[in-house]
Residue, then its C-alpha position, 0 to 999 in steps of 0.5 A: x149811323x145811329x138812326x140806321x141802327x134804330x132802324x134796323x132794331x126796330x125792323x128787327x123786333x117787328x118781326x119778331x112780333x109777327x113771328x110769335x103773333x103767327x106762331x102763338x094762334x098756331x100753336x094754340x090751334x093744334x089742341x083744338x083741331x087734335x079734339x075736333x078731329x077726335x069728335x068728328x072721328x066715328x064712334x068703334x066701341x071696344x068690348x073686352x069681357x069674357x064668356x058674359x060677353x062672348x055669348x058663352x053657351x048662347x046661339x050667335x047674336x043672343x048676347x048683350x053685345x050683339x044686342x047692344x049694336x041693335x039698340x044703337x041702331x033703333x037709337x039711330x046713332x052711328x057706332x061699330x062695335x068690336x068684340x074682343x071677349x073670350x071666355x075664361x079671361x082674367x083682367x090680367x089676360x085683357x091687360x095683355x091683350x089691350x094695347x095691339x087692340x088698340x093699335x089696330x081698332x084706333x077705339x073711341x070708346x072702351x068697355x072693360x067687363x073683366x074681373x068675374x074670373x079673377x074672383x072665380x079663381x082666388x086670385x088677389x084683389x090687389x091684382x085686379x085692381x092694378x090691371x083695371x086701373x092699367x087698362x083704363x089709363x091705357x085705354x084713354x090714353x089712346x083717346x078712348x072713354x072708358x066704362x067700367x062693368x061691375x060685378x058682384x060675388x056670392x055671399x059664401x065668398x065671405x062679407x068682407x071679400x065680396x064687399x072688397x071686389x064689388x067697390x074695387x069698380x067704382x074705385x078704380x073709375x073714381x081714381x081715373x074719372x071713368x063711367x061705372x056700372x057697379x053690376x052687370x047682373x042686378x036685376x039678374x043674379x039678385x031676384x027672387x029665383x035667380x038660377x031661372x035665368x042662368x044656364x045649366x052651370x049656374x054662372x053663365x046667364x041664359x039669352x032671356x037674361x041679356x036685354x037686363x043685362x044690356x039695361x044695366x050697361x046701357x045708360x051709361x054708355x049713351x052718355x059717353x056716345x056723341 
């Protein structure tokens, strides 16, 4: 009797052994084949910017998006992009509109070029601040690598606003561990003539200025790319 009890303790836990020594490589195989599955998903690059991103006054396929997708191409890297820019958006219109295109494009990477208008219009720093850090968690949480595009304000902003708006980018990537570019527009609004490359209205960059404008953000993202 009591050999057959130690028979069956001992049939007992050996199956139990196994069970776990089956389970554990099984469970700790799912996050490996959930990032090799992320990797081996093609690259869909989501732009969310406003009129400097949506070829705002510019002939169709002018702009740094659509420049952007030429460059991938002579880099021979395989990436779609998909441009949700709109002119005159805000980062809180963005944050609004964010979480449906994510659902439908399923992005691996985000680029947020949001923010100009927000300084255009007064509206608090604090704010702009809370909707880029909302739609960079956002957007990695969905399984997307995010880069922040930076811009800057004139100086009749005042010195301590414009200082405020210019570091609240790079704030915001260092908190969430996002890619940066501090300003779309260096090499572009900072020359020596500045206004020969915007249009008529002085805020909107003509085409000539879009290939820097690509430069600045370009370096960054590759490094994001597979």
């Amino acid at each position: 009797m009591i050999r057959d009890l130690q028979r069956r303790h001992f049939i007992l836990s050996a199956s139990i052994g196994v069970l776990l020594g089956l389970s554990a490589p099984h469970a700790m195989a799912q996050p490996a084949a959930k990032k090799a599955a992320a990797l081996a998903r093609p690259a869909l690059i989501l732009v969310l910017g406003d009129s400097l991103s949506a070829e705002y006054g510019l002939a169709r396929g002018t702009g740094w998006v659509a420049l952007l997708e030429k460059q991938l191409a002579q880099e021979k890297l395989s990436a779609t992009i998909v441009n949700a820019s709109v002119s005159g958006e805000t980062t809180a219109g963005g944050r609004a509109r964010l979480a449906a295109l994510l659902a439908q494009h399923k992005p691996t990477h985000v680029v947020i070029e949001l923010g100009g208008n927000d300084a255009l219009r007064g509206l608090p720093l604090k704010n702009t601040e809370e909707n880029l850090s909302a739609m960079t968690q956002a957007a990695q949480k969905a399984g997307a690598k995010v880069l922040l595009v930076g811009m800057q304000v004139p100086p009749n902003y005042g010195t301590d606003y414009a200082n405020r708006f210019a570091g609240l980018f790079s704030t915001v990537a260092k908190a969430h561990n996002a890619a940066v570019v501090p300003f779309f527009l260096k090499g572009v609004a900072d020359g020596a003539d500045p206004t020969r490359l915007f249009q008529p209205d002085r805020i909107h960059p003509r085409a000539e200025a879009h290939p820097q404008m690509l430069a600045n953000v370009w370096p960054e993202l590759k490094k994001l790319l597979p």
